[in-house]
C-alpha positions as CSV (number, residue, x, y, z in Angstrom):
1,X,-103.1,-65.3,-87.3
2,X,-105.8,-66.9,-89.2
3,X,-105.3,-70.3,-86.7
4,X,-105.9,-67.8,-83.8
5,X,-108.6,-66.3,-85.0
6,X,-110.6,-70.3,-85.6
7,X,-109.3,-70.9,-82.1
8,X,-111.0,-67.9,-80.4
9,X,-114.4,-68.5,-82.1
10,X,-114.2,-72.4,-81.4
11,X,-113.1,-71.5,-77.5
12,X,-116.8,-69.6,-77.6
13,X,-118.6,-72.3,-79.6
14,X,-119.7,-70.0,-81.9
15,X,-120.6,-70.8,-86.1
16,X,-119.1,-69.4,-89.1
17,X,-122.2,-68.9,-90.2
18,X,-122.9,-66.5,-86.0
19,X,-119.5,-64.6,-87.0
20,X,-120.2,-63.8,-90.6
21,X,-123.7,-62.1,-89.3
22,X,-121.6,-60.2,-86.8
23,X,-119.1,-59.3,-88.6
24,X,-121.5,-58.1,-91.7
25,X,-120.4,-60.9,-94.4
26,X,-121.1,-64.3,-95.4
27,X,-120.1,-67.8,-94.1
28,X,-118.2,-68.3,-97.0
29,X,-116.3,-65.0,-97.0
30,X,-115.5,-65.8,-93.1
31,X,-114.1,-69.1,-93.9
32,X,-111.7,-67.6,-96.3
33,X,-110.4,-65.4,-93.4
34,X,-109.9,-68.0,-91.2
35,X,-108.2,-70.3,-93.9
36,X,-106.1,-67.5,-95.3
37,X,-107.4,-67.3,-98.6
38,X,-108.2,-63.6,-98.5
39,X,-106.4,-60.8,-96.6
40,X,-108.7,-59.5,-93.8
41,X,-109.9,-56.1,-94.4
42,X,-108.7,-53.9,-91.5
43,X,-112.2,-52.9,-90.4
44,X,-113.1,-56.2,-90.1
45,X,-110.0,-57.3,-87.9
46,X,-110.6,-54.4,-85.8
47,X,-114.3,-55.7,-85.4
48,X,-113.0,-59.2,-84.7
49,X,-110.4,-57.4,-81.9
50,X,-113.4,-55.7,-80.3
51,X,-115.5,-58.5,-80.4
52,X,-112.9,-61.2,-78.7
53,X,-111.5,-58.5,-76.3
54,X,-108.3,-58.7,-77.9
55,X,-105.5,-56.6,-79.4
56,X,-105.0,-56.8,-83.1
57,X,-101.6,-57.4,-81.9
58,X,-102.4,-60.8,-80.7
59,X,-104.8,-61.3,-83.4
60,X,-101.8,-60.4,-86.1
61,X,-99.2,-63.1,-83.7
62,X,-97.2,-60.1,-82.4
63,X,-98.2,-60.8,-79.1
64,X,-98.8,-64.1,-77.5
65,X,-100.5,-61.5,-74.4
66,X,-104.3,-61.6,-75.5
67,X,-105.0,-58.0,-73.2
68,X,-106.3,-55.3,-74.9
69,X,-103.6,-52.4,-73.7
70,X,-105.1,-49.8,-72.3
């Protein structure tokens, strides 16, 4: 999961620093999502879903299919 999540922000050349300010936290708190070393709240992984156009599915690695369903 947390791989996926550093690939979809690289794939849109985005900061940690640009995802912390849109996800309401800091750079630092960010990087430990994306390295593991905190759980990610729910909130925030629905916010990440949402943002990326993705299920949490895919986000979680349940699903390798990145489509929202509908």
């Amino acid at each position: 999961m947390y791989q996926r999540i550093r690939d979809l922000r690289e794939d849109r050349e985005m900061t940690q620093v640009q995802m912390g300010k849109i996800l309401g936290c800091s750079q630092r708190v960010y990087s430990n999502y994306e390295r593991g070393d905190i759980d990610i709240p729910t909130a925030i992984l629905i916010k990440l879903a949402d943002f990326y156009n993705v299920s949490t599915d895919y986000l979680l690695g349940r699903t390798n299919n990145p489509n929202m369903l509908k």
